[in-house]
LODREN-539921 format. One record per residue: residue in three letters; x, y, z of N, C-alpha, C in turn. Coordinates in nm, 2 decimals. Example, Ala and Ser with C-alpha at 12.3 -4.5 7.8 and 13.67 -1.06 7.14 Angstrom:
BEGIN
+---------+--------+--------+--------+--------+--------+--------+--------+--------+--------+
! residuo !   n.xx !   n.yy !   n.zz !  ca.xx !  ca.yy !  ca.zz !   c.xx !   c.yy !   c.zz !
+---------+--------+--------+--------+--------+--------+--------+--------+--------+--------+
!     Ala !   1.32 !  -0.57 !   0.78 !   1.23 !  -0.45 !   0.78 !   1.32 !  -0.33 !   0.78 !
!     Ser !   1.28 !  -0.22 !   0.71 !   1.37 !  -0.11 !   0.71 !   1.29 !   0.00 !   0.79 !
+---------+--------+--------+--------+--------+--------+--------+--------+--------+--------+
end
This chain:
BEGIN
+---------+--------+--------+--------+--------+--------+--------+--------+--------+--------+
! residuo !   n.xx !   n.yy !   n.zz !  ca.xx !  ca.yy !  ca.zz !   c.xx !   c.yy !   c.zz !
+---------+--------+--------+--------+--------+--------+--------+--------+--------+--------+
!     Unk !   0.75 !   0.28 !  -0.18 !   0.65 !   0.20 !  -0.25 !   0.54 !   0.29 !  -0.29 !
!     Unk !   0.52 !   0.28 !  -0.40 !   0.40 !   0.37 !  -0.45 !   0.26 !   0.34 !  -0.41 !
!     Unk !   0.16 !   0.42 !  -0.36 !   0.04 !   0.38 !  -0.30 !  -0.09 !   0.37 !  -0.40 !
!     Unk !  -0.15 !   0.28 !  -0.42 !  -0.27 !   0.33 !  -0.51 !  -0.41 !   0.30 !  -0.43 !
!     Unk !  -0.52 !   0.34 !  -0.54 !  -0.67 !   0.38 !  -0.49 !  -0.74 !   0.30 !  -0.59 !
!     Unk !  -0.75 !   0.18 !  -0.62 !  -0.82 !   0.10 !  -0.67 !  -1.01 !   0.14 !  -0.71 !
!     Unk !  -1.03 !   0.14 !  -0.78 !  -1.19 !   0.20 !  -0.82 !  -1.25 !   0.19 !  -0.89 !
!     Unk !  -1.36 !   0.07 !  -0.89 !  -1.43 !  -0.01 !  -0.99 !  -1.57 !  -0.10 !  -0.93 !
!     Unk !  -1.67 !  -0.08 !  -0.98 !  -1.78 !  -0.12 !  -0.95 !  -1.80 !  -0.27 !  -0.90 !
!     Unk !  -1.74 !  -0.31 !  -0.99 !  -1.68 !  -0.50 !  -0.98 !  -1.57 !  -0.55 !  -0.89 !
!     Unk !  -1.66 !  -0.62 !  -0.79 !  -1.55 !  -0.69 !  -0.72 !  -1.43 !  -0.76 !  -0.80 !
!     Unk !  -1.45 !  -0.80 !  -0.97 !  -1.41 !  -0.92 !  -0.99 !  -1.26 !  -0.77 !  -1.04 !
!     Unk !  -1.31 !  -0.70 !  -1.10 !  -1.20 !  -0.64 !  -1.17 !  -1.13 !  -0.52 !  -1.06 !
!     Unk !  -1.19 !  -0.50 !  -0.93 !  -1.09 !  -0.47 !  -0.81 !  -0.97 !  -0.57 !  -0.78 !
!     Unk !  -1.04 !  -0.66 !  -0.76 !  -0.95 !  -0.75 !  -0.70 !  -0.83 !  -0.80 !  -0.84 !
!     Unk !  -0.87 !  -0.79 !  -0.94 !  -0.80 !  -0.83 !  -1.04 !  -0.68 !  -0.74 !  -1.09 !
!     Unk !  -0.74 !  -0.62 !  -1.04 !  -0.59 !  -0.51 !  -1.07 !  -0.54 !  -0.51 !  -0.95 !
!     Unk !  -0.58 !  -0.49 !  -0.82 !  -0.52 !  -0.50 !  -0.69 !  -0.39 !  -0.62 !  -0.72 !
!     Unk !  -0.44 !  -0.73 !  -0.74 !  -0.34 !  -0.83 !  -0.74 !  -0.24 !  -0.84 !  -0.82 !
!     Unk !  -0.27 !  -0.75 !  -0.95 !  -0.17 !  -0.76 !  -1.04 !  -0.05 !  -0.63 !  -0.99 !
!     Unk !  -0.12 !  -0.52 !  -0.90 !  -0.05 !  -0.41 !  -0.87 !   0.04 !  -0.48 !  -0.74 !
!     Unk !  -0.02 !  -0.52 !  -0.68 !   0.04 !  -0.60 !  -0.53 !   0.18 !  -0.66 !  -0.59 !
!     Unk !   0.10 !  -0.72 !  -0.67 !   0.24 !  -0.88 !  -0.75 !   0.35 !  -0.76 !  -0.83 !
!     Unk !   0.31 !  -0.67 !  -0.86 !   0.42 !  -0.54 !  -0.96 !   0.48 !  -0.50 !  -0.83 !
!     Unk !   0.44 !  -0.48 !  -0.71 !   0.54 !  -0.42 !  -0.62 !   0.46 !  -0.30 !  -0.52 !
!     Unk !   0.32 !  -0.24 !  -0.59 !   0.28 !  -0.17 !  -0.52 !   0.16 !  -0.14 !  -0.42 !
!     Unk !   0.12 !  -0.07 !  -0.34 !   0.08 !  -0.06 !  -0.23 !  -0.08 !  -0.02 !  -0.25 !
!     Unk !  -0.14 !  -0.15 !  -0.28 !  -0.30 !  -0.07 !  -0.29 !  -0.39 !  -0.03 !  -0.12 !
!     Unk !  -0.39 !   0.09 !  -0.16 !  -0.40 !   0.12 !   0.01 !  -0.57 !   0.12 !   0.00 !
!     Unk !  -0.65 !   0.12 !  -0.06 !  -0.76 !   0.07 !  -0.07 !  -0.83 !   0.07 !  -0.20 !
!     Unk !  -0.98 !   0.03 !  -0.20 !  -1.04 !   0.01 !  -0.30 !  -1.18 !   0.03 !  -0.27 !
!     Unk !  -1.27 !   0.11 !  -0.41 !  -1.37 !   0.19 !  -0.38 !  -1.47 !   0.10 !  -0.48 !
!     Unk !  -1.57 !   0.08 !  -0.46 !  -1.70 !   0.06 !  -0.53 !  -1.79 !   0.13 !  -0.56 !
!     Unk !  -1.80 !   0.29 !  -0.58 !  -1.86 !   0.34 !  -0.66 !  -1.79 !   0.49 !  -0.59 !
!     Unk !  -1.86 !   0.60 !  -0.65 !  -1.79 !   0.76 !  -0.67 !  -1.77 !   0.82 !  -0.57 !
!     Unk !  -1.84 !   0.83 !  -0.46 !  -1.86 !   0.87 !  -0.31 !  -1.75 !   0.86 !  -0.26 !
!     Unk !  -1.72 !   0.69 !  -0.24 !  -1.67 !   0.62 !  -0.14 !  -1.50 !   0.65 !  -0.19 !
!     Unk !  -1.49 !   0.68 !  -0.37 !  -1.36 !   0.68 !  -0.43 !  -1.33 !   0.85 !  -0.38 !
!     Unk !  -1.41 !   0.95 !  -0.37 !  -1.39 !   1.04 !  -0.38 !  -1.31 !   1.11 !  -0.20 !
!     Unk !  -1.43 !   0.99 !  -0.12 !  -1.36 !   1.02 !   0.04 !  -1.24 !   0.98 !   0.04 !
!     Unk !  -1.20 !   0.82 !  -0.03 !  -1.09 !   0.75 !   0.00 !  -0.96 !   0.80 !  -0.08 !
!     Unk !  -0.99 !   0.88 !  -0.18 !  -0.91 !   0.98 !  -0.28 !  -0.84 !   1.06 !  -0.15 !
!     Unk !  -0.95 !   1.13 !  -0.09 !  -0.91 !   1.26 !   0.00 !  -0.82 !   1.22 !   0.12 !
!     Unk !  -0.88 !   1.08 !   0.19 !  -0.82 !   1.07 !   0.29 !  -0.71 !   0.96 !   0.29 !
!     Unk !  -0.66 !   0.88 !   0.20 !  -0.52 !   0.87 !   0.20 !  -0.48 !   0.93 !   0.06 !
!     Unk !  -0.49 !   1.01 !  -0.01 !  -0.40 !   1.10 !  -0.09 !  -0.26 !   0.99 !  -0.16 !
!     Unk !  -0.33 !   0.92 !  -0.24 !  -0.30 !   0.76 !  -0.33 !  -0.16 !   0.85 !  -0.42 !
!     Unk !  -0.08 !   0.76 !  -0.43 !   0.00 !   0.84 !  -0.59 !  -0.05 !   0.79 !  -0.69 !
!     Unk !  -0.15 !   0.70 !  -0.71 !  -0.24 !   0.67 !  -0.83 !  -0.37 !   0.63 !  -0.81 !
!     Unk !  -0.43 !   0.63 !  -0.85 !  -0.57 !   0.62 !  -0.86 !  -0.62 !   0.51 !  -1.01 !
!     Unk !  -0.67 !   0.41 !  -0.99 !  -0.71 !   0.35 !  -1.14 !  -0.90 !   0.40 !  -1.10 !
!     Unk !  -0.95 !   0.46 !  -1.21 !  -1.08 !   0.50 !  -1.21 !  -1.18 !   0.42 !  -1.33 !
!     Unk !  -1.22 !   0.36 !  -1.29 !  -1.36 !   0.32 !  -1.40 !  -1.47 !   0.40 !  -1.38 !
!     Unk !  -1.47 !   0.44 !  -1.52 !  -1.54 !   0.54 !  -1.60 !  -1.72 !   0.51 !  -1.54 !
!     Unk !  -1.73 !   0.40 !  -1.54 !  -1.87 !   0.38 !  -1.56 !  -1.92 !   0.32 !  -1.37 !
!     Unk !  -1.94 !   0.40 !  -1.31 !  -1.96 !   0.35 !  -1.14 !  -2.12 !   0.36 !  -1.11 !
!     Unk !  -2.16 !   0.31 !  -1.01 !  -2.36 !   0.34 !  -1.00 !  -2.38 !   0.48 !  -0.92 !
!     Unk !  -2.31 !   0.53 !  -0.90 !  -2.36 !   0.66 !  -0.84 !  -2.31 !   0.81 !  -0.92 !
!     Unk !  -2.27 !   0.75 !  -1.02 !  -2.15 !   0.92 !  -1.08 !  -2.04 !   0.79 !  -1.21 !
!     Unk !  -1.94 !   0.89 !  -1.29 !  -1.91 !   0.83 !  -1.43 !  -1.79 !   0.92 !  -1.34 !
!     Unk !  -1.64 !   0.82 !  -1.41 !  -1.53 !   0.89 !  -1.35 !  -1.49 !   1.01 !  -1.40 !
!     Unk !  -1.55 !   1.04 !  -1.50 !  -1.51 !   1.16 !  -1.56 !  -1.55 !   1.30 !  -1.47 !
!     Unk !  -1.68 !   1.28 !  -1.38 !  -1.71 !   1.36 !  -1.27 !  -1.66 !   1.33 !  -1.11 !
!     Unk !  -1.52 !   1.25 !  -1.11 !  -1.45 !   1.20 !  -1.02 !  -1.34 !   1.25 !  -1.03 !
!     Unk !  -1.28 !   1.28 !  -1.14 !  -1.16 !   1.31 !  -1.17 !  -1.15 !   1.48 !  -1.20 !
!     Unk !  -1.28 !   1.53 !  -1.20 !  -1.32 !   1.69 !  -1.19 !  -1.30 !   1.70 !  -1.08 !
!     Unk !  -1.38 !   1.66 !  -0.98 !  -1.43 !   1.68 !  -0.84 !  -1.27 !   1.68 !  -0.74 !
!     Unk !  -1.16 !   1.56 !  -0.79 !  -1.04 !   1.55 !  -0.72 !  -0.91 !   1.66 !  -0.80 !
!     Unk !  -1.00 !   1.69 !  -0.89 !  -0.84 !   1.75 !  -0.99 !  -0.88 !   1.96 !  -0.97 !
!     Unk !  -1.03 !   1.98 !  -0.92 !  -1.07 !   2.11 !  -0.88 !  -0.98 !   2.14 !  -0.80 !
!     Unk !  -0.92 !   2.24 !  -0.76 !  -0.86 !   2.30 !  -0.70 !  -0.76 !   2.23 !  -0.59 !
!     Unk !  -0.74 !   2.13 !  -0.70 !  -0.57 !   2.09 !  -0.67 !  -0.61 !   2.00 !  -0.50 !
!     Unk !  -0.70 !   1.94 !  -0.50 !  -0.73 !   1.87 !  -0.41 !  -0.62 !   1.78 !  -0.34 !
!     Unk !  -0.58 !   1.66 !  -0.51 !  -0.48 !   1.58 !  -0.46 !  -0.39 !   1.57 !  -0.59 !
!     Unk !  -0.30 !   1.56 !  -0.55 !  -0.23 !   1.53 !  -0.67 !  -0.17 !   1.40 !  -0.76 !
!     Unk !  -0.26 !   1.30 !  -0.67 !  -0.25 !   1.13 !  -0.75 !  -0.30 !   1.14 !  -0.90 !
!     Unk !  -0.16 !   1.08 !  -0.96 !  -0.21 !   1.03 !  -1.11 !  -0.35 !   0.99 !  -1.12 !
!     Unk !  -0.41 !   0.96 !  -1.23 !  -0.52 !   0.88 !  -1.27 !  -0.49 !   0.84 !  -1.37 !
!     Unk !  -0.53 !   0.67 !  -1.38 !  -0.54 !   0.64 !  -1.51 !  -0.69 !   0.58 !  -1.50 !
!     Unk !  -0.76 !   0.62 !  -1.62 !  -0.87 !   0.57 !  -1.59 !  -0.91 !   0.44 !  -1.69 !
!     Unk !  -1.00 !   0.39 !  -1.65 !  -1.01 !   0.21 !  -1.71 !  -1.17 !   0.17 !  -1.74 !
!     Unk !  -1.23 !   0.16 !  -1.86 !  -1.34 !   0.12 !  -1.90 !  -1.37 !   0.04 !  -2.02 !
!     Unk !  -1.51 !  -0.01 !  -2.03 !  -1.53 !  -0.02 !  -2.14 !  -1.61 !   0.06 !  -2.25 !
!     Unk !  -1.59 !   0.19 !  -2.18 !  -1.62 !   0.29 !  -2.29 !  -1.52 !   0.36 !  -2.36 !
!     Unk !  -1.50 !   0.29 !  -2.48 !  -1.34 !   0.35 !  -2.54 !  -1.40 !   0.49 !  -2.66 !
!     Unk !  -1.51 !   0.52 !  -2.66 !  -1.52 !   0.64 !  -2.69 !  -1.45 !   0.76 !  -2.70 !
!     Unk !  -1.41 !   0.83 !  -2.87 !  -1.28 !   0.93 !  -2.85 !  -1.34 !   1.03 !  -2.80 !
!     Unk !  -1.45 !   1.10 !  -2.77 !  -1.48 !   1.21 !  -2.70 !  -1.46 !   1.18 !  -2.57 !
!     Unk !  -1.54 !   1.06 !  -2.51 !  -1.51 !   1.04 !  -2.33 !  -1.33 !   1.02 !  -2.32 !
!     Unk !  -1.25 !   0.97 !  -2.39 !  -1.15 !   0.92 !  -2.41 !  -1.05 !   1.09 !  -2.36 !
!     Unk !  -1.07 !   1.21 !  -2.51 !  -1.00 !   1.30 !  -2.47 !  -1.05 !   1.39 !  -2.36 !
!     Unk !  -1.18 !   1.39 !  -2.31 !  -1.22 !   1.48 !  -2.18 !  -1.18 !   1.40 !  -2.07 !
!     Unk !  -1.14 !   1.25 !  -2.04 !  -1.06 !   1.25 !  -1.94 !  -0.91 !   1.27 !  -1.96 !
!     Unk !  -0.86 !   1.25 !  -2.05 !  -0.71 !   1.35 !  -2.07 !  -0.69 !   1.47 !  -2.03 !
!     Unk !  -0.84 !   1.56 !  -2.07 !  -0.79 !   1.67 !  -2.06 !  -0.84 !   1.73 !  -1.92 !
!     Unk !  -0.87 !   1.67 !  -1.86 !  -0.90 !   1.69 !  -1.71 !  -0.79 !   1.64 !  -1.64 !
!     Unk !  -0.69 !   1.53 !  -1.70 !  -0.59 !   1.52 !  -1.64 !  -0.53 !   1.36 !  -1.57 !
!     Unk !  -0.68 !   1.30 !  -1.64 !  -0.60 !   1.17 !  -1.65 !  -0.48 !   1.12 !  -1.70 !
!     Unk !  -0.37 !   1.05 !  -1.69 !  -0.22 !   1.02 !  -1.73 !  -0.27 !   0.94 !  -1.85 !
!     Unk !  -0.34 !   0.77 !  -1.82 !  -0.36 !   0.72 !  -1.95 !  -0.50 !   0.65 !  -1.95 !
!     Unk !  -0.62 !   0.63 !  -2.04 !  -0.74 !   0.57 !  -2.06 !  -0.72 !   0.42 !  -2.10 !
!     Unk !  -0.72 !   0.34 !  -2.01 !  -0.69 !   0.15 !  -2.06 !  -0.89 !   0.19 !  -2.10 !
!     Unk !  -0.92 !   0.08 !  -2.20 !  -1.03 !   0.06 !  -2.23 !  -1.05 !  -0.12 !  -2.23 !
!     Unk !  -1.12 !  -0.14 !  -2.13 !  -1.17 !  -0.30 !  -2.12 !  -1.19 !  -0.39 !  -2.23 !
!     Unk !  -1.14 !  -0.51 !  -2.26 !  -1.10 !  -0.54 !  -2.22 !  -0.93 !  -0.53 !  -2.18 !
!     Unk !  -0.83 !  -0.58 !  -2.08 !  -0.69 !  -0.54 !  -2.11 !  -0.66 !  -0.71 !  -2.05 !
!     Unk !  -0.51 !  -0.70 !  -2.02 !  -0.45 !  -0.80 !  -1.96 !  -0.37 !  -0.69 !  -1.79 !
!     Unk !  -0.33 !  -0.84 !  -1.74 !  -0.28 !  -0.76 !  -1.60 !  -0.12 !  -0.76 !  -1.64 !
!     Unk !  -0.09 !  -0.77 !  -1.72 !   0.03 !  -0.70 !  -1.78 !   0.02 !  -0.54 !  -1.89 !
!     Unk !  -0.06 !  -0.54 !  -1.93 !  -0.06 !  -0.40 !  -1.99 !  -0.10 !  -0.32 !  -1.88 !
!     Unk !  -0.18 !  -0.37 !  -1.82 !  -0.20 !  -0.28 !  -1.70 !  -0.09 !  -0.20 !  -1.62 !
!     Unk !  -0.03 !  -0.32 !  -1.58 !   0.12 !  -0.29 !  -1.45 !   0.22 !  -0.19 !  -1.57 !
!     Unk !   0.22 !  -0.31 !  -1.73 !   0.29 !  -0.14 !  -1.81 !   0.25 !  -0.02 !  -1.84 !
!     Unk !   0.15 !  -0.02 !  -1.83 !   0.08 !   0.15 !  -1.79 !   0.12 !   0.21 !  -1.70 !
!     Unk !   0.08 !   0.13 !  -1.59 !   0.11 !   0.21 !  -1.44 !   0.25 !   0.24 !  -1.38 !
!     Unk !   0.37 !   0.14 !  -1.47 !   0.46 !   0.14 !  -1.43 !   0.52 !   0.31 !  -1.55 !
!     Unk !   0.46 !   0.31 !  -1.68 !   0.51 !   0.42 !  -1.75 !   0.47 !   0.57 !  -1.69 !
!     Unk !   0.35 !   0.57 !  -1.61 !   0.27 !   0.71 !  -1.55 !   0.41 !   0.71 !  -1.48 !
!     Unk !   0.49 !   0.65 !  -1.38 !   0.60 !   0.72 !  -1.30 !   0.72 !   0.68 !  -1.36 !
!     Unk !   0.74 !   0.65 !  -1.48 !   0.86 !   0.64 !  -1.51 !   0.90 !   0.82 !  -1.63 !
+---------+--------+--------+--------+--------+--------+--------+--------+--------+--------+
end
């Protein structure tokens, strides 16, 4: 079962992908509310995915996904998820190494088809 790292400022939209990832089959091994707490919980269970919102109160994921993708820290996907669908923020987290950018709003079915295409 694949493990993920949940990470979003909003209780409402943690709990909203957690459940839809749970009900898909997979293993949310925790969940972070802002950049710190995603960046310890990144390190110390070493997630095979990570869902990242872009916009957190302490740091923006695009300095989250540097910070875990520097020197091969971990190797968990990222997809990252906001409402900033901006094409510049859009291709600097690509090219740092995010898999795919969902831009808010979505449904918890495009979601799970995202997450389920990153490992297929």
């Amino acid at each position: 079962m694949k493990t993920v790292l949940v990470v979003d400022d909003s209780l409402y939209m943690r709990t909203m992908i957690s459940d839809a990832l749970i009900k898909a089959g997979y293993n949310v091994v925790a969940q972070a509310a802002n950049g710190e707490a995603a960046i310890d919980l990144a390190l110390e269970h070493k997630p095979d995915l990570i869902t990242l919102d872009n916009i957190l109160p302490d740091m923006i994921g695009i300095d989250i996904l540097r910070v875990l993708k520097q020197d091969e820290k971990i190797a968990s996907k990222v997809v990252m998820i906001s409402a900033v669908g901006q094409e510049s923020i859009i291709e600097e987290g690509m090219s740092l190494g995010a898999s795919y950018y969902i831009v808010k709003p979505f449904t918890a079915e495009s979601l799970v088809d995202t997450i389920n295409n990153v490992f297929s």
